[in-house]
C-alpha positions as CSV (number, residue, x, y, z in Angstrom):
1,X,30.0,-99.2,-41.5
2,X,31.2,-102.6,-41.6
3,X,32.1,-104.6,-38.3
4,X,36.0,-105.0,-40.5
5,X,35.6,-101.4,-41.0
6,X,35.6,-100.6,-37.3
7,X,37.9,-103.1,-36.4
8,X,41.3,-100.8,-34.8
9,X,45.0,-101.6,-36.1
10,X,46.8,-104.2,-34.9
11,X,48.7,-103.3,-32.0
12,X,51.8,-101.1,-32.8
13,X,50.5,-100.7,-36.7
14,X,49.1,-97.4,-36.1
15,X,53.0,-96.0,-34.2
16,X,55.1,-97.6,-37.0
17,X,52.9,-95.8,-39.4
18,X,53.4,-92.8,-37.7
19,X,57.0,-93.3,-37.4
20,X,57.4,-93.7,-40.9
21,X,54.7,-90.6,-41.8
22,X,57.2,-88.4,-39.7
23,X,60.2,-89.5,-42.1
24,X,58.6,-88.6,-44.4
25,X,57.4,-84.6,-43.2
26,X,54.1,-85.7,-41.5
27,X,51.0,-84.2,-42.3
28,X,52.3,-80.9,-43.2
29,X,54.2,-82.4,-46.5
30,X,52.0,-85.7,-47.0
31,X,48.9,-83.5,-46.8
32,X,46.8,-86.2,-45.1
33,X,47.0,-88.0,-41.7
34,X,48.5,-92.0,-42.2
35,X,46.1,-93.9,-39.3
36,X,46.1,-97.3,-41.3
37,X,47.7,-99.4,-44.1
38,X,45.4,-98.1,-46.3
39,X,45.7,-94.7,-46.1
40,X,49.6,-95.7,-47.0
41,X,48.4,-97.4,-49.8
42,X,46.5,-94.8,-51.2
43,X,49.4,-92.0,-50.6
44,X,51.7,-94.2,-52.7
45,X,49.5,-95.3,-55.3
46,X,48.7,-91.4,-56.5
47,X,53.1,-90.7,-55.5
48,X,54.6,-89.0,-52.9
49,X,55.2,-85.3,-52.7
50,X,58.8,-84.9,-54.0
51,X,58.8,-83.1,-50.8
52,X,58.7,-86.5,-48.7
53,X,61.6,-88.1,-50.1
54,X,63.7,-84.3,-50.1
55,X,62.3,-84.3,-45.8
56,X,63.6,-87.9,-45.7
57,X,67.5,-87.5,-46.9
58,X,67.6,-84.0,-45.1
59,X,66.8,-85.5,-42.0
60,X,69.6,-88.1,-42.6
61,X,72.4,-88.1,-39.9
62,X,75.0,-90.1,-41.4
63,X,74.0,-91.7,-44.8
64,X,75.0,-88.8,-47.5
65,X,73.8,-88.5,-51.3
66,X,75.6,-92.0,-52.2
67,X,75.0,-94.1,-54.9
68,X,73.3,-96.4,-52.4
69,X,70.8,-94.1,-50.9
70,X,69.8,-93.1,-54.3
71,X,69.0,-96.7,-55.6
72,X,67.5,-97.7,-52.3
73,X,65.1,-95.3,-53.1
74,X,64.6,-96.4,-56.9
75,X,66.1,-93.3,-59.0
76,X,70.1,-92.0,-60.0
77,X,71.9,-89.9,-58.4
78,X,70.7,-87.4,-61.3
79,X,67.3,-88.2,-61.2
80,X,67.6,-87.1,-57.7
81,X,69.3,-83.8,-58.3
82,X,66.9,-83.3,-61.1
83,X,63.3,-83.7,-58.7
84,X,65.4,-80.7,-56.1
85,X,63.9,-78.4,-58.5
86,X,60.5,-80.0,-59.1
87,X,59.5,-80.8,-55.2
88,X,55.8,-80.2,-55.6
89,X,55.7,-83.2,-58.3
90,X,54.8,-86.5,-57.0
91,X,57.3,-89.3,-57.0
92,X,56.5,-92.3,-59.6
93,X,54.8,-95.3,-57.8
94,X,58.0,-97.6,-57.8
95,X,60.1,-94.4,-56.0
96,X,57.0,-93.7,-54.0
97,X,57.0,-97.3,-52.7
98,X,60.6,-98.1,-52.5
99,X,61.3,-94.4,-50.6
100,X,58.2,-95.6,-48.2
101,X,60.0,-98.6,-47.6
102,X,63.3,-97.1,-47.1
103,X,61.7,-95.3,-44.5
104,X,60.3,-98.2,-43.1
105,X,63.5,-99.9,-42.8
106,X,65.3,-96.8,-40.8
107,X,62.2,-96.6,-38.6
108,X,62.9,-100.3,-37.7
109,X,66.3,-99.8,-37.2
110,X,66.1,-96.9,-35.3
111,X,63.6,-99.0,-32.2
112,X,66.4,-101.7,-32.7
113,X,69.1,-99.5,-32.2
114,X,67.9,-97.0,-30.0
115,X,68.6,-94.0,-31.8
116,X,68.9,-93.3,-36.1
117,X,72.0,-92.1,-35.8
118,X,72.8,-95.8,-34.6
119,X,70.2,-97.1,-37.3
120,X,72.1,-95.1,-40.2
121,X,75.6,-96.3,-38.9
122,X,73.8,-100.1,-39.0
123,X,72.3,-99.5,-42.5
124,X,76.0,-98.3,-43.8
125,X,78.0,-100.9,-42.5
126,X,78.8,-104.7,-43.2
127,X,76.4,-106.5,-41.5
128,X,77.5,-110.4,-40.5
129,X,74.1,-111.9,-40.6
130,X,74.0,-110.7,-44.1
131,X,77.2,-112.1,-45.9
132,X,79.3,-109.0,-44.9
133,X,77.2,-106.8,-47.3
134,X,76.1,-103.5,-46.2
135,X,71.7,-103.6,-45.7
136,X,71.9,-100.0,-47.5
137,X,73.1,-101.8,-51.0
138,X,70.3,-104.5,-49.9
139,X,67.2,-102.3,-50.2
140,X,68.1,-102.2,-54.3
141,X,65.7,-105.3,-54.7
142,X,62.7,-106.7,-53.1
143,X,64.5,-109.7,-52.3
144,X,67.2,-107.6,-50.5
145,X,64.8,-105.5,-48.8
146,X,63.4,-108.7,-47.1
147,X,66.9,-110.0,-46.1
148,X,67.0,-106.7,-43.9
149,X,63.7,-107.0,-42.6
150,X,64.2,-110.4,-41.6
151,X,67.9,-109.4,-39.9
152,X,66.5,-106.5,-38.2
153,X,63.3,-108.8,-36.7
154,X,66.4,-111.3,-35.3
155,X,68.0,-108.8,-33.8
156,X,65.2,-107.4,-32.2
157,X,64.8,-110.6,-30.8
158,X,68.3,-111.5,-29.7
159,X,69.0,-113.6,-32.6
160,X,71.9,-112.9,-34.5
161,X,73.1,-115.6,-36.7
């Protein structure tokens, strides 16, 4: 084994993985343990269980089946409906990716904010740091999803303009 082989995960890497792992039904739905980036990697290159991203919206608290969930997550609200009766097929690598990074984001929010009911009620409202636009319809693009990553990192700090 290499010395970068053995070399641990950066402080907190290994409990934000986790964190998002458990969004997304742990080992029991994942089928594998997530202890670095590139086990996450690897689970999103060969696609989620549909299972993950069905474990993920049922363990929602107060975003519902909105337009804006579904394209955070890459599909239509059809599309959605649709993979209810297919949850043993793997989501495409886009939808595995942007549901990964969906759960990412609430993970965030949720050590921000203390709980995810708080998170959820953060993600669903006008945020001022953001132009008055709700993060939620942010996560549709890349370039939105970083705008929310950089907000939430101020406000962990104490910066909120």
């Amino acid at each position: 084994m290499t010395a970068a082989a053995e070399k641990p995960a950066p402080k907190g890497v290994g409990n934000e993985l986790q964190k998002v792992a458990d969004l997304l039904g742990g080992p029991r739905i994942l089928a594998r343990r997530i202890t670095s980036p590139l086990d996450a990697h690897e689970l999103l290159v060969n696609g989620l269980p549909g299972s993950a991203l069905d474990h993920l919206v049922d363990g929602l608290l107060v975003i519902h089946k909105t337009d804006s969930l579904v394209k955070a997550v890459g599909m239509s609200l059809r599309t959605f409906q649709r993979r209810k009766d297919a949850p043993d097929k793997p989501l495409s690598q886009e939808q595995s990716g942007r549901t990964w990074k969906f759960a990412e984001i609430l993970a965030k929010a949720t050590d921000v904010f203390g709980s995810q009911e708080e998170a959820e009620q953060w993600l669903e409202r006008p945020a001022i740091g953001l132009d008055q636009r709700r993060p939620i319809d942010l996560l549709a693009t890349p370039a939105g999803i970083e705008l929310v990553e950089q907000y939430l990192t101020r406000l962990a700090y104490g910066v909120y303009a």
